[in-house]
N, C-alpha and C positions, 0 to 999 in steps of 0.2 A: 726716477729715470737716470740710469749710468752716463755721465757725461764723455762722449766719444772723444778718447786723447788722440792729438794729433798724430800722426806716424813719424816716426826719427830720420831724419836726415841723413841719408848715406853720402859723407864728404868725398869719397874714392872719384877720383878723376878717370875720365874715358882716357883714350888710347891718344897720347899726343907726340905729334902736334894734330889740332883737329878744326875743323871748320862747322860754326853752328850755322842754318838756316833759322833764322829767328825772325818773330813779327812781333813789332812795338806797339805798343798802346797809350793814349795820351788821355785823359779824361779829366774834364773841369767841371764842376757843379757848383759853383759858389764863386765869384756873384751871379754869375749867368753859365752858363751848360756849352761844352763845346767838348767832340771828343773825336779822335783819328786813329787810325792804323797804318802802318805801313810794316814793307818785307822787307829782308835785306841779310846781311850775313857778317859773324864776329869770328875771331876766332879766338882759340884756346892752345894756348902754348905752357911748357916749362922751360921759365926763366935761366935756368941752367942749360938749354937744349935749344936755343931757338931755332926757328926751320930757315934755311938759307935756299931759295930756288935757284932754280936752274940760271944762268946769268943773264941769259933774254928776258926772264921774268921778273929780276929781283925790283926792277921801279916800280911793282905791283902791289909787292906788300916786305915791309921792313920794318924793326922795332929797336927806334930810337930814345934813348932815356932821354933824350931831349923835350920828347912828347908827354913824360908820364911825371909823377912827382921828384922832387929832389935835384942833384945834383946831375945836369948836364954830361960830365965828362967824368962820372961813375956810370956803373952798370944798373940797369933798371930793378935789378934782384936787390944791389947792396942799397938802391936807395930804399925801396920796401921793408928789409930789414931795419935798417936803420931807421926808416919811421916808425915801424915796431918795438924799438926796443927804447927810444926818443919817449914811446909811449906806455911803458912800462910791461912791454910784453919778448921777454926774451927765447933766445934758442929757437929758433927758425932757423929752417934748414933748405927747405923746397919752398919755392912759390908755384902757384902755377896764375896765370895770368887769362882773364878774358879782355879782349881788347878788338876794336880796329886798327890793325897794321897802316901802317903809313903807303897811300899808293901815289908815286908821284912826288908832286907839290899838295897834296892834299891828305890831310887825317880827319875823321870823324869821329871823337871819343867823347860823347857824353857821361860815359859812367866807363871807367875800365875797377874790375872787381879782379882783385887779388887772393885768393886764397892760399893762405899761410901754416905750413903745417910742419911739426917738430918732428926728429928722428924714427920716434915709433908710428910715425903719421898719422897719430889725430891732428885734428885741427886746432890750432891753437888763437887768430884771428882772421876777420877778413879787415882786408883796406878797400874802403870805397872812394875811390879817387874819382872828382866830380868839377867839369871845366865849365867855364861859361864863355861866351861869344865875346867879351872883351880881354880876353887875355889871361883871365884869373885861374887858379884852380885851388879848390880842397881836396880837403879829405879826411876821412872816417872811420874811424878804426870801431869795428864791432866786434862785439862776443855774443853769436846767437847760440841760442838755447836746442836744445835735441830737436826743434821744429823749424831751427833756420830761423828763428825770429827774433829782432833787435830795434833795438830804436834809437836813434840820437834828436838833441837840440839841432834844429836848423841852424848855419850860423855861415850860410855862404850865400850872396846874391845870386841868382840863376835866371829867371824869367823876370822881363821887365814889369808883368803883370802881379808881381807876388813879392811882400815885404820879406825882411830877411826877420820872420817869426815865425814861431812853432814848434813842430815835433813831427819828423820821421817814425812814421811806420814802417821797417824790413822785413823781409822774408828771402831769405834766399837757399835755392838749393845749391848740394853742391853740383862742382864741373861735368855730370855723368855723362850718359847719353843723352838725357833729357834737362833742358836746363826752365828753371823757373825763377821770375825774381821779381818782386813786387813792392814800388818803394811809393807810400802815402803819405802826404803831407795832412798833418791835426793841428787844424789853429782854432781856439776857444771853442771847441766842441764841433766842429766840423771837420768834415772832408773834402778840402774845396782842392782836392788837385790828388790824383794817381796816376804812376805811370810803370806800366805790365812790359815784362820782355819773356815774351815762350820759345826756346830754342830743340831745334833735333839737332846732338853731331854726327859727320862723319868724319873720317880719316881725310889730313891735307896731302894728297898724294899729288902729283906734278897735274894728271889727272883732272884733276875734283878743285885745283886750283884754278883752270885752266878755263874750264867750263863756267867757276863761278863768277870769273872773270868777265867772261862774255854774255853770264847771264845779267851781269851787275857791273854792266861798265863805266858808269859818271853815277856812282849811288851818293859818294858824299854829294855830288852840286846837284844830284835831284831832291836827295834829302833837306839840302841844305834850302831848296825850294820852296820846297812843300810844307816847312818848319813855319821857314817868311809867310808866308802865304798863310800861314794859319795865324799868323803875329796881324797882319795885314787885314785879317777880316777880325779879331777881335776889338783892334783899334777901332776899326771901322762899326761896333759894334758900340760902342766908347766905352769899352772896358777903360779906366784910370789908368797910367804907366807910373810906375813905382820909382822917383829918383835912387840911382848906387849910390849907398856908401861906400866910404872906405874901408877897403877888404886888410882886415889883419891875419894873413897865413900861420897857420897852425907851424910850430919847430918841423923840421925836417919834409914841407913838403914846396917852397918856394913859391915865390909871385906869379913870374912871368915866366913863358917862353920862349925862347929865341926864335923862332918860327912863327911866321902867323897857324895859328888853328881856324880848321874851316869847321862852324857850325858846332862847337864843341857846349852842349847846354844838356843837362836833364830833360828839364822842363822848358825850354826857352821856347818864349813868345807862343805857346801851347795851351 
C-alpha cells in the first residue's frame, strides 16, 4: 500500500493587511485530561506595511516592537531579521507577521508566528515568538519541511503545570486564506499537551475592523478569564504546579518587556 505524502505547503500570503477569525484549542491528556476552545480574532500584517486606522480607532489595535522580540526602539522587522540572521539564517527581506495588535492597555500574544521570506519569496524561516504570563518571552526559529512541519527542544517555561522538558511538534501553514497551526508537546513518549489554532482571513478594511471590534470588545480580559479559570479548576483538580526556573533568553530576542503583557502564554495554566 502507497504511503499518502503529505501535500506541500503554499507559503504565499493572503491579501494584507488581513484579519483572521480563528478558534483555539487547548488539550491535556497526561496526567489527567482537560480540553477547551474558544473564538476570537489575529491578524496578519507586512512588517514593512503596517495598517495605521483611522485616528478614532488607532487605541484599537497598534504594533509595538516593544511587544514582540528584540530591541524596543528598533523596528519589529529589523528585530526579526536580526534574530534571523543572530541564527544563522540570512537575506530576509519581507516578514509578514500574525499577531494580536495592541488594543489599549492591553495585548494578547501567546504565539505571534513570523513568517520570513527572501527576494525570490520562498520561504526561508519562521520565528515563533512565544510569551508567558511572568514577563518572559522566547523564541524559535524553524525550518519546516514541504509539509509545514518542524520541531524544536522545549526550552521556555510556559504553563505552570508543565516542566520546561521535551520536544515540540510543529505544523504550520502558511499566511493564506486559511491558516492552520498545530504545536504538540512530546515528553518521554507522550502527548501530554496540544494546542490547535484554525483561522479563515479576510481583508482589514476600516469595515471589518470595526465590526470585529464590536464583535470582540474585552477578548484579551475574557480570554485572559477563561485561561484562569481553566488554571483554577486544574489546581483545583491537584494537578502539581511546576516551580520557574531561571529563564536564559536566546541572542537577539530579550528578557523582558517594558509593558505589562496581559495573558501572554501558549499553554498557560491549560
Amino acid at each position: 500500500m502507497t504511503a499518502v505524502r503529505p501535500a506541500t505547503v503554499d507559503w504565499s500570503p493572503t491579501t494584507l493587511p488581513a484579519l483572521y477569525d480563528v478558534r483555539v484549542g487547548h488539550r491535556r491528556s497526561h496526567p489527567l485530561e482537560n480540553s477547551f476552545e474558544y473564538g476570537g480574532y489575529l491578524w496578519a500584517v507586512d512588517l514593512d506595511d503596517l495598517p495605521v486606522l483611522p485616528r478614532g480607532l488607532r487605541w484599537a489595535a497598534r504594533f509595538d516592537a516593544a511587544d514582540h522580540l528584540g530591541e524596543p526602539a528598533d523596528s519589529i522587522k529589523a528585530n526579526v531579521v536580526r534574530f534571523a540572521g543572530l541564527h544563522g539564517v540570512d537575506g530576509v527581506v519581507r516578514v509578514v507577521m500574525m499577531a494580536n495588535a495592541r488594543s489599549g492597555p492591553h495585548v494578547f500574544n501567546p504565539l505571534s508566528t513570523h513568517w520570513c521570506y527572501r527576494a525570490d519569496g520562498s520561504l526561508a524561516c519562521i520565528v515563533a515568538e512565544v510569551h508567558n504570563t511572568y514577563g518572559e518571552r522566547h523564541a524559535y526559529l524553524l525550518h519546516p519541511d514541504e509539509a509545514g512541519r518542524s520541531e524544536a527542544e522545549k526550552d521556555f517555561y510556559v504553563s505552570p503545570f508543565n516542566t520546561v522538558d521535551g520536544r515540540y511538534l510543529m505544523r504550520f501553514s502558511g499566511p493564506g486564506d486559511q491558516l492552520h497551526v498545530t504545536m504538540a508537546l512530546q515528553v518521554g513518549g507522550r502527548t501530554p499537551f496540544v494546542a490547535t489554532l484554525r483561522g479563515t482571513a479576510r481583508r482589514a478594511t476600516t469595515g471589518a475592523v470595526v465590526r470585529t471590534i464590536l464583535r470582540w470588545p474585552f477578548m484579551s480580559l475574557w480570554v485572559a478569564a477563561l485561561i484562569r479559570w481553566q488554571g483554577i479548576r486544574l489546581w483545583a483538580r491537584k494537578l502539581p504546579v511546576v516551580p520557574r526556573p531561571t529563564h536564559d533568553p536566546v541572542p537577539g530576542v530579550g528578557t523582558n518587556t517594558p509593558r505589562k503583557h496581559s495573558l501572554e502564554a501558549i499553554e498557560d495554566r491549560s
